[in-house]
N, C-alpha and C positions, 0 to 999 in steps of 0.2 A: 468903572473908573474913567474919568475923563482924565486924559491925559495932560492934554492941554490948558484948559481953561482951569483947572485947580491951581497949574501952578506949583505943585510939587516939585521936590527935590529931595535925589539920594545920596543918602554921603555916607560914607564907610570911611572908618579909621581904625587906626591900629595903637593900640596905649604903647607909650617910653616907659611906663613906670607898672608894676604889679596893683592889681587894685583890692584893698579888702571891704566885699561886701556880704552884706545880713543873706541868711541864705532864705529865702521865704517859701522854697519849695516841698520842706520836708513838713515835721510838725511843732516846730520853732511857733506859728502861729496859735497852735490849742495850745502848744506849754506857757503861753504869755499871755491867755486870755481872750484870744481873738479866734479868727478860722479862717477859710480861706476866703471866706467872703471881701478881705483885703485884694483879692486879685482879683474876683469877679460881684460884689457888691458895689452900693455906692462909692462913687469917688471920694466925696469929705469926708468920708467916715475913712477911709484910706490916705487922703489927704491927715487926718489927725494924727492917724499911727504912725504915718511917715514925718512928723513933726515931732512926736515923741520920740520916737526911734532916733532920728537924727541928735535928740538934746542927751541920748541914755548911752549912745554908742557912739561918742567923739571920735574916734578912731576908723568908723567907718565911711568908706567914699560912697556908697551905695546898696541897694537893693538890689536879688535874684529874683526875682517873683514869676510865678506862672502865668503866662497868656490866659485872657479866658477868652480869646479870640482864635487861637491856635493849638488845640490840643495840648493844652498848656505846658506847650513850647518854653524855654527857659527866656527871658526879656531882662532887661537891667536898667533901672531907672539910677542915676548917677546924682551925686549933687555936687556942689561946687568946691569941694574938697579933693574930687575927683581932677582936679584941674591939674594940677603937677603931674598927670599923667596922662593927659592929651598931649597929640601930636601938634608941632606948629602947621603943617597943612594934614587934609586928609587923602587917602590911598585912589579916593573914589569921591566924583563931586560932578551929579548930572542931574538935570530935569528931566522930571517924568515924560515931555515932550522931547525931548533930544531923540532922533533915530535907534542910535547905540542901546539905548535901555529899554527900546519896545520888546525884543526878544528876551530880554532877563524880567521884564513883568508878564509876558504869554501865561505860563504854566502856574505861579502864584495866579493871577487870577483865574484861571481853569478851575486850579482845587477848589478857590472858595467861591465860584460862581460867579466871578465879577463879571460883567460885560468892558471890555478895553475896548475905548475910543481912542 
């Protein structure tokens, strides 16, 4: 991971408001037709479900789905409905270059064998 030259940035926030999202982790996916190939298949084809889903469940601000990057760790992809429950700033807002955040990426990339520049 280059630190530098990506250009990244981490930002961490904290919701004002409770959020209700799809839970994609359990088997919501085989009861509706699908699998979990939503979290680790192709994108458009997750891309569609997440378009359907959005049109079948107005009440929802987002997605649970599991990483197929991290032991499929819990992830949350939000949409814009989510908005009344973002913060006007965030908790945390740093470049993956800034000093400060070289010690909080060490051990992330350790696990997953990133080489940090």
């Amino acid at each position: 991971m280059d630190r530098v030259c990506d250009a990244h940035t981490w930002v961490a926030f904290a919701t004002v408001a409770d959020l209700h999202l799809l839970d994609l982790t359990g088997n919501w996916p085989t009861r509706a037709g699908s699998s979990m190939v939503l979290a680790s298949g192709p994108r458009p084809r997750a891309r569609l479900w997440s378009m359907a889903i959005y049109d079948a469940y107005p009440d929802m601000d987002g997605l649970l789905y599991p990483s197929s990057m991290n032991k499929n760790e819990s992830c949350v992809a939000l949409y814009e409905r989510a908005r009344r429950a973002m913060p006007r700033y965030p908790v945390f807002n740093r470049t993956f270059s800034d000093p400060a955040v070289l010690g909080m990426l060490k051990n992330p990339c350790a696990l997953l064998g990133y080489k940090l520049i």
